[in-house]
N, C-alpha and C positions, 0 to 999 in steps of 0.2 A: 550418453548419460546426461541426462538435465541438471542442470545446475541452476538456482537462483542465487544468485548472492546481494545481499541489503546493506545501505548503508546510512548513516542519517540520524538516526537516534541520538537520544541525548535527554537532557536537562533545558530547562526556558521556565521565564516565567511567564502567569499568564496576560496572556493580551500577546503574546510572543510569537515567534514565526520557525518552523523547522522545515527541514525539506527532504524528504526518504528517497533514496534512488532502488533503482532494484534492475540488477543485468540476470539476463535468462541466457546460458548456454547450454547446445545441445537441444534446441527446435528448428523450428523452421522458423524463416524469417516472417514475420507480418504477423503474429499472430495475435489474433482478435482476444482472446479471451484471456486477459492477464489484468490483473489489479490488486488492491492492499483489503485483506483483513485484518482487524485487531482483537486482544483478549484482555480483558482486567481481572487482575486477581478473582477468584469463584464465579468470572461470567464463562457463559459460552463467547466462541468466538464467531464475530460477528460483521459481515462486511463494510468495509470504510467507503470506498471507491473502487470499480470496477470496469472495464472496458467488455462490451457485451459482445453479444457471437455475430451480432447485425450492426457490432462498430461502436455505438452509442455509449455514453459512459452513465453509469448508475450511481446515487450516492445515497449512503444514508441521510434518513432527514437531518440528523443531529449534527453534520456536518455541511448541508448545502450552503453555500454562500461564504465561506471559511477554506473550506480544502478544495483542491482544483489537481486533477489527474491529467497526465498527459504522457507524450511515448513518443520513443525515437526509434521508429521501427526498423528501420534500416538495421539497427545494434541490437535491436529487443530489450529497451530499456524502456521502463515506465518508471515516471519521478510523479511525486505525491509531494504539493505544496500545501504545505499545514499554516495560517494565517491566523489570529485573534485566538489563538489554544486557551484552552480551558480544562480546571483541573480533572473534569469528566475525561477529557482527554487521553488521559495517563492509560499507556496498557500497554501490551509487546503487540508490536508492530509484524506481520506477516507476508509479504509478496508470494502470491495462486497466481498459475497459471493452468490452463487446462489445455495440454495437447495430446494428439492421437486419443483422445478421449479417455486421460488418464490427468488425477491432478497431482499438482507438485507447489510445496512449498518450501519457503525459504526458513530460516535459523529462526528468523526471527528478530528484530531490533526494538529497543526499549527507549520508548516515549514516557517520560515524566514532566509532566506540567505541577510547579509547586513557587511559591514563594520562600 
């Protein structure tokens, strides 16, 4: 059974710094294809950072130079560094992974960026 479990969320103000962790149990170890999406209130949900099937991490533009993804594949843990947050920010937080060619997400964690 796959399990994601997230942690990390919170409240910050902005210019602020957060940091999402996300442990995957129940894959195989190394796997490529794991990262965060997010959703705000009436949007779609939409990807933050992502580690791709050929390795490579993906990001949206709205976060490049800000957020920084990275994995402890040994554990299957990808941590999401949130740096200079901004109220755009704000949305619930998601850890995808995609194995046996099947996806899987997590609960969920709730980022709010606000003074």
């Amino acid at each position: 059974q796959v399990q994601l479990v997230e942690s990390g969320g919170g409240l910050v103000q902005p210019g602020g710094s957060l940091r999402l962790s996300c442990a995957a149990t129940g894959i195989a170890n190394n796997v490529n294809t794991m990262g965060w999406y997010r959703q705000a209130p009436g949007k779609q949900r939409d990807v933050v950072a992502h580690f791709t099937v050929d390795g490579r991490i993906a990001y949206a533009n709205s976060v490049k130079g800000r957020f920084t993804l990275s994995r402890d594949s040994t554990k299957n843990t990808v941590l999401l560094q949130m740096n200079m947050l901004k109220p755009e920010d704000t949305a619930n937080y998601f850890c995808h992974v995609v194995f046996a060619q099947q996806h899987y997400w997590g609960q969920g964690t709730q980022v709010t960026v606000s003074s």
